[in-house]
DOLUM-649607 format. One record per residue (C-alpha): residue number from 1; z, x, y. Coordinates in Angstrom, 2 decimals, always signed. Layout:
# residues N
lovex | c3 | c1 | c2
NUM | Z | X | Y
...
//
This chain:
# residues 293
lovex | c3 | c1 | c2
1 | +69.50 | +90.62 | +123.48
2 | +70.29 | +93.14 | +120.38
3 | +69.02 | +91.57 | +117.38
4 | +70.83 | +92.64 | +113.96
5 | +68.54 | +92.53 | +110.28
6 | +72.04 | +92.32 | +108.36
7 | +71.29 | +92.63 | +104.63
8 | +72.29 | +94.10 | +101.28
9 | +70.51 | +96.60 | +99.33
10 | +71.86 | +97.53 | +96.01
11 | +69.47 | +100.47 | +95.38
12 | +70.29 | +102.04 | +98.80
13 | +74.12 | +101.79 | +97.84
14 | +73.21 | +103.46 | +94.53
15 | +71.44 | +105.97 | +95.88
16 | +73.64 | +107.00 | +98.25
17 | +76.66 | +107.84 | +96.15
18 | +78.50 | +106.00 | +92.89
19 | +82.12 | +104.23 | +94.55
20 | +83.67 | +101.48 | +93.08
21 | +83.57 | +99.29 | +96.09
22 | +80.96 | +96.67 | +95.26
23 | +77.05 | +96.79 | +96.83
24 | +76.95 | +93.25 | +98.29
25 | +79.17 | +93.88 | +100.46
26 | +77.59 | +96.17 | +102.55
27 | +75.25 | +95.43 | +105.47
28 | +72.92 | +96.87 | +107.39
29 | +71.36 | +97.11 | +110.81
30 | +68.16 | +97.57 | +112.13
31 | +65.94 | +99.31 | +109.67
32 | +69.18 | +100.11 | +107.73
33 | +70.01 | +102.74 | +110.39
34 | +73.37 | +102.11 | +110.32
35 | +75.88 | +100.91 | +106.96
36 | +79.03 | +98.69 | +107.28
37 | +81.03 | +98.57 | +104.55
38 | +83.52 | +95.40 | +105.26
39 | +87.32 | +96.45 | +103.77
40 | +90.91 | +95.18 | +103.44
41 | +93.01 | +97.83 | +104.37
42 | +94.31 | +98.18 | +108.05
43 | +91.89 | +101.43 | +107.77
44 | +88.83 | +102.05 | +109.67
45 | +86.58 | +105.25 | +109.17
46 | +83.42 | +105.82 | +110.87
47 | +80.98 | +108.82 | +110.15
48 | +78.48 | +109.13 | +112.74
49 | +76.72 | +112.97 | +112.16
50 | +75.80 | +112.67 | +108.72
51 | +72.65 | +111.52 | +108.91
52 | +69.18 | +112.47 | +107.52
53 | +66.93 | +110.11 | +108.51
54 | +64.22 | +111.03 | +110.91
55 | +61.82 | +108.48 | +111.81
56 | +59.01 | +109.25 | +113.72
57 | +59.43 | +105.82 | +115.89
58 | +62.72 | +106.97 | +117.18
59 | +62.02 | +110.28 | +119.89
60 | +64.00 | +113.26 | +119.74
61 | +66.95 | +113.72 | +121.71
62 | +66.28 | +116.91 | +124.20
63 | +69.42 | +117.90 | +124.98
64 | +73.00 | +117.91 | +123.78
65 | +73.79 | +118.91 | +120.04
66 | +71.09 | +117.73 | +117.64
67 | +72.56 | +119.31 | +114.12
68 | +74.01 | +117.12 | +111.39
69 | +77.09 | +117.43 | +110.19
70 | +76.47 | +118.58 | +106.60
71 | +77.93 | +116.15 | +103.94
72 | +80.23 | +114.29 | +106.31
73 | +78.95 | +110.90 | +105.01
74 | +79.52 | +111.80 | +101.25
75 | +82.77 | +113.27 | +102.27
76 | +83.54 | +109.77 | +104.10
77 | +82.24 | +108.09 | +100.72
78 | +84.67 | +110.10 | +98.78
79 | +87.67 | +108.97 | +100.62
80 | +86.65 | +105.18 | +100.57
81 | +86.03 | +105.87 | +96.97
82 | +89.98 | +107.20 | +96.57
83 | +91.40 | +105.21 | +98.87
84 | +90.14 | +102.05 | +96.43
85 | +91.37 | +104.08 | +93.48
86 | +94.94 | +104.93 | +94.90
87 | +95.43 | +101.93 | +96.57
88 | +93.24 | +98.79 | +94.92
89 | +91.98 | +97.81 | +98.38
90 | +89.18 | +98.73 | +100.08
91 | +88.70 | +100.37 | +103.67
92 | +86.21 | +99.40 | +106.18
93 | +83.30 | +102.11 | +106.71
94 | +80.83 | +102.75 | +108.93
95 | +77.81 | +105.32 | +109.07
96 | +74.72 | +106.07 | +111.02
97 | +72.01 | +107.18 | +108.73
98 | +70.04 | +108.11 | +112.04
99 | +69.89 | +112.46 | +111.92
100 | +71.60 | +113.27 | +114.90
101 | +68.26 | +114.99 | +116.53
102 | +67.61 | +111.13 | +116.78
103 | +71.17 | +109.27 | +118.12
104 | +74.23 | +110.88 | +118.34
105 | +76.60 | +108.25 | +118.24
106 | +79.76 | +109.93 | +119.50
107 | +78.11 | +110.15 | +123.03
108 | +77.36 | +107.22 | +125.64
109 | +74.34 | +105.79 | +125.22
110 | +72.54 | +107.73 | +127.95
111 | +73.10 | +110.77 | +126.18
112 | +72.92 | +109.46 | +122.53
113 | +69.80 | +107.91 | +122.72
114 | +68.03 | +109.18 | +125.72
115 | +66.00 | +106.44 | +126.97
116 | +64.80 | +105.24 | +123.53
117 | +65.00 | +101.91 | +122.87
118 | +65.29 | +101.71 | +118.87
119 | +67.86 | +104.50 | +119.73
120 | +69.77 | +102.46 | +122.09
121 | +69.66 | +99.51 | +119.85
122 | +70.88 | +101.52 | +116.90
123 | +73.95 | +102.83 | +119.59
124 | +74.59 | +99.69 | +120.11
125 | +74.36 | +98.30 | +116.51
126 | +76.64 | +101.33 | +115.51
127 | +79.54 | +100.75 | +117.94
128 | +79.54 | +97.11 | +117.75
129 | +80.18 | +97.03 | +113.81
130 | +83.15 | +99.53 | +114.60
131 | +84.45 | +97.01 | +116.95
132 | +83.91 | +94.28 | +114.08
133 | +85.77 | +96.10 | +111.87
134 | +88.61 | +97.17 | +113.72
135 | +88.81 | +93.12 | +114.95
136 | +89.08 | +92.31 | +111.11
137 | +92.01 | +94.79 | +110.54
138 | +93.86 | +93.49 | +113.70
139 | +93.55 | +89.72 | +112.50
140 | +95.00 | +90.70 | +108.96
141 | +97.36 | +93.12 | +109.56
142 | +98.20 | +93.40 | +113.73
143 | +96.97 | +96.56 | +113.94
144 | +94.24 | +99.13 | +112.99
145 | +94.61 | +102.68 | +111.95
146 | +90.77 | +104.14 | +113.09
147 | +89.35 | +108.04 | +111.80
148 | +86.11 | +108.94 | +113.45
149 | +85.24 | +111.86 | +110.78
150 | +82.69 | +115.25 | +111.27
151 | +82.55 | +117.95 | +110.14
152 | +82.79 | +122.12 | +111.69
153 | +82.45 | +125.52 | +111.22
154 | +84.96 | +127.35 | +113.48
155 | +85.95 | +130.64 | +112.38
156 | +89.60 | +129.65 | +112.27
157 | +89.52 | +127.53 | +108.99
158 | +91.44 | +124.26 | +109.40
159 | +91.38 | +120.54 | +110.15
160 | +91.07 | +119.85 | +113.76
161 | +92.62 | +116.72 | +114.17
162 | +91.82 | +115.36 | +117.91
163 | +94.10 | +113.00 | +119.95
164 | +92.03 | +113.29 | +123.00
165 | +93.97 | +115.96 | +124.02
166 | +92.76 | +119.58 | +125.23
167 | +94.45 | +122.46 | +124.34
168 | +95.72 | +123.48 | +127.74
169 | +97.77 | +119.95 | +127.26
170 | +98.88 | +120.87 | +123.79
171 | +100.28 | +124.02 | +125.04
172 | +102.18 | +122.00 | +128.18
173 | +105.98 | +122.16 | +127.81
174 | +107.64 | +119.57 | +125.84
175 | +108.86 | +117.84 | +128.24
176 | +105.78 | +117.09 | +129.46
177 | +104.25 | +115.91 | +126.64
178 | +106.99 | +113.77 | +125.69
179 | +106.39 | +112.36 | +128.92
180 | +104.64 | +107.94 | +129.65
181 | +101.65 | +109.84 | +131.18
182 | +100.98 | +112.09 | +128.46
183 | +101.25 | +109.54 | +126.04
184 | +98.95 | +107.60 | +127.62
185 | +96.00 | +109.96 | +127.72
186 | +96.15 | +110.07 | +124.25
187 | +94.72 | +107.88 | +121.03
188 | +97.89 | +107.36 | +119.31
189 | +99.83 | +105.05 | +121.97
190 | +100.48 | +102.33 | +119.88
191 | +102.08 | +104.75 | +117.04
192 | +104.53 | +106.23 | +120.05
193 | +104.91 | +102.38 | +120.88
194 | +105.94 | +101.51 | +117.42
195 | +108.30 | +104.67 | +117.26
196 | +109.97 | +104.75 | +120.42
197 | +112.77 | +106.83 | +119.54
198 | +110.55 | +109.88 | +117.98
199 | +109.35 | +111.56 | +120.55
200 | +105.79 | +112.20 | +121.09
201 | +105.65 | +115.78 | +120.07
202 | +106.89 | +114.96 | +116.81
203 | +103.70 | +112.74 | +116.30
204 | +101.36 | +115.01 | +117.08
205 | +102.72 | +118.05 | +115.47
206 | +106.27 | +117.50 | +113.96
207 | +107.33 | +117.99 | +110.35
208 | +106.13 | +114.61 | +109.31
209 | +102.90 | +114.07 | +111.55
210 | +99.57 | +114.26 | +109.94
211 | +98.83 | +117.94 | +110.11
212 | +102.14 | +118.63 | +108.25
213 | +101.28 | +116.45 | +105.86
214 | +98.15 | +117.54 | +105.41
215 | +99.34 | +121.27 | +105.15
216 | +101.24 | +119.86 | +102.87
217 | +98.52 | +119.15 | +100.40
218 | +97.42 | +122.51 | +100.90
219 | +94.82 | +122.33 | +104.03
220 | +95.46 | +124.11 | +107.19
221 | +95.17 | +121.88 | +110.12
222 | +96.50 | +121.56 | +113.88
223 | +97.88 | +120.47 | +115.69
224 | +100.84 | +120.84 | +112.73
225 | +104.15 | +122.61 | +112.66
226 | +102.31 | +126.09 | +111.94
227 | +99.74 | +125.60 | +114.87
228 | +101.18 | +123.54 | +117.74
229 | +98.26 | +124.64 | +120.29
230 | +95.04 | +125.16 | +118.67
231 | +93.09 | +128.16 | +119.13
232 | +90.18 | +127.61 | +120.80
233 | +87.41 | +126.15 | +119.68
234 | +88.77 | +122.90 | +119.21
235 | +87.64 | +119.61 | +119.29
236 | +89.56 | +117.02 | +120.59
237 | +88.23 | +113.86 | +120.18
238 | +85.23 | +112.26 | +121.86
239 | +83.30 | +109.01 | +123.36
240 | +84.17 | +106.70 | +119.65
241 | +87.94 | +107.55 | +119.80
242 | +87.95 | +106.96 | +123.27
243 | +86.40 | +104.08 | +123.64
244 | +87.96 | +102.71 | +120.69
245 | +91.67 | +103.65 | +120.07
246 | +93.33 | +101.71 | +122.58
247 | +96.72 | +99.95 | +122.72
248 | +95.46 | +97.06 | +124.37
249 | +93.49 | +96.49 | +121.61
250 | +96.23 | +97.48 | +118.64
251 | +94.55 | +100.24 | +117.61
252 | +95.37 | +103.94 | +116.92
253 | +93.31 | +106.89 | +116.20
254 | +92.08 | +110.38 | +115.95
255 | +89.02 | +112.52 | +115.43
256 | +88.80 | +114.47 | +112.36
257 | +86.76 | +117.50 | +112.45
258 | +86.90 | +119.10 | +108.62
259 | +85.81 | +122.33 | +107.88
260 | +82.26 | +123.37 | +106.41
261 | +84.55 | +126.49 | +104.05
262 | +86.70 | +125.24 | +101.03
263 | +86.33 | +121.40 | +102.07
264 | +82.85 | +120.15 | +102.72
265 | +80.97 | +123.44 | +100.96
266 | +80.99 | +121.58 | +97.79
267 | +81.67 | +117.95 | +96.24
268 | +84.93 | +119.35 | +94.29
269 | +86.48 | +120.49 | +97.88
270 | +84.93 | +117.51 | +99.25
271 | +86.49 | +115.81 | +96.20
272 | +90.53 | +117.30 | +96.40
273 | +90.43 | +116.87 | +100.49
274 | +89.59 | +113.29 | +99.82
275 | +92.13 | +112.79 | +97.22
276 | +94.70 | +114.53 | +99.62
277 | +93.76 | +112.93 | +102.63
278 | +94.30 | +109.47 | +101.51
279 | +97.99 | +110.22 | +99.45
280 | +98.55 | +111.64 | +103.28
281 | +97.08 | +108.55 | +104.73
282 | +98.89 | +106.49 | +102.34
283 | +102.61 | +107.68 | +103.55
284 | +101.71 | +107.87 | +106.87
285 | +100.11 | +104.72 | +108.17
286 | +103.39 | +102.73 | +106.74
287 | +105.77 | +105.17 | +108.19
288 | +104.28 | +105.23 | +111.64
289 | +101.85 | +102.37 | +111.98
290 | +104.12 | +99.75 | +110.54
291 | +102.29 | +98.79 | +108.04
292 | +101.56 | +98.41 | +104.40
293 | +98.65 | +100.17 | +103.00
//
């Protein structure tokens, strides 16, 4: 049986970066190896490859990716940070402070932890407060609106945003992707469900889905009306938005994958991406989610 240590530490919080969401109400897991930051707002982020702890009682992962994903967790503190400015509310966040060389989150457990037990239990800690939060936002609002947010250094410099799709599907006629099947395969369902006169195309890369409006702020991303198929490399989405952004469960979702050049190189990039990623998040959740942010 996983057993949780769920308590509040105002010097951690203080530490870790100045918002104006209050201390207490964060909690904690198991040796404070993972954060939850309870909010109000049908928004959920989660920030999993941030990271810089490295205890010695947790054993290195052998295999897979084991580098961080530099300042993805004060880039995720930014936008909770604006999103409480712009809006008054607060959103619910979540972060592993394990370095990824330890758990990696964003894979099942066999490859995240790798047969270690405090690992596993993290994994588990991790995934369940996710689950908790996007619960919450269901109860209050009837649906959730989920970001699983990291950060990388393609050579192409843009936002990848990932709705589990690869970019051989992305470059699939039309047709195709306007088609039940399609739709189905990807993490924004319940937006198509909610819109079921705009077809699905439009939502992942028409003039008003997010990487339009995000151009619109003055960041390349794709899919968007500019780049409809993404050059390759590209990353789509993994295990979190999978196993988390599902209709059944009134959630939508997408993997954001920011850039290390002119957004996460320094806190004023960090700063203006979280400022525009929020008015974007702000216009967009009403108009296709349904509801009020």
């Amino acid at each position: 049986m996983i057993r949780f240590c769920l308590f509040v530490s105002l010097s951690f919080i203080a530490a870790a970066f100045a918002t104006d969401e209050p201390a207490s109400k964060a909690v904690f897991g198991t040796q404070r190896y993972v954060e939850y930051i309870p909010g109000e707002l049908p928004l959920v982020i989660s920030a999993p490859h941030g990271g810089l702890l490295k205890p010695k009682s947790v054993a290195d992962r052998t295999y897979g990716v084991v580098d961080a994903d530099a300042n993805t967790q004060d880039l995720a503190r930014r936008i909770a940070a604006e999103t409480k400015k712009q809006t008054g509310k607060t959103l619910d966040l979540i972060i592993s402070h394990l370095h990824r060389s330890k758990l990696d989150p964003n894979r099942e457990i066999k490859e995240a932890a790798q047969g270690d037990p405090t690992a596993e239990m993290i994994w588990q800690e991790y995934h369940n407060y996710i689950e908790q939060a996007l619960k919450a936002s269901v109860v209050r609002h009837g649906r959730a609106f989920f970001i699983d947010l990291h950060g990388q250094n393609h050579k192409d410099i843009r936002v990848e945003l990932g709705y589990m799709h690869r970019v051989t599907d992305l470059a699939k006629p039309i047709q195709e992707i306007n088609s039940v099947d399609f739709i189905q395969s990807g993490s924004i369902q319940l937006i198509s469900e909610f819109n079921p006169t705009v077809p699905y195309a439009d939502l992942l890369f028409g003039p008003n889905s997010l990487g339009a409006m995000l151009e619109q702020h003055g960041f390349l991303a794709t899919p968007s009306p500019r780049m409809t198929v993404p050059t390759e490399p590209y990353f789509r989405g993994g295990y979190t938005i999978d196993r988390h952004s599902k209709v059944a469960a009134n959630v939508a979702g997408l993997q954001i994958e920011a850039n290390r050049i002119r957004l996460r190189d320094s806190p004023e990039n960090r700063q203006k991406f979280a400022e525009a990623l929020v008015q974007t998040l702000c216009i967009y959740i009403p108009k296709w989610l349904k509801v009020e942010m």
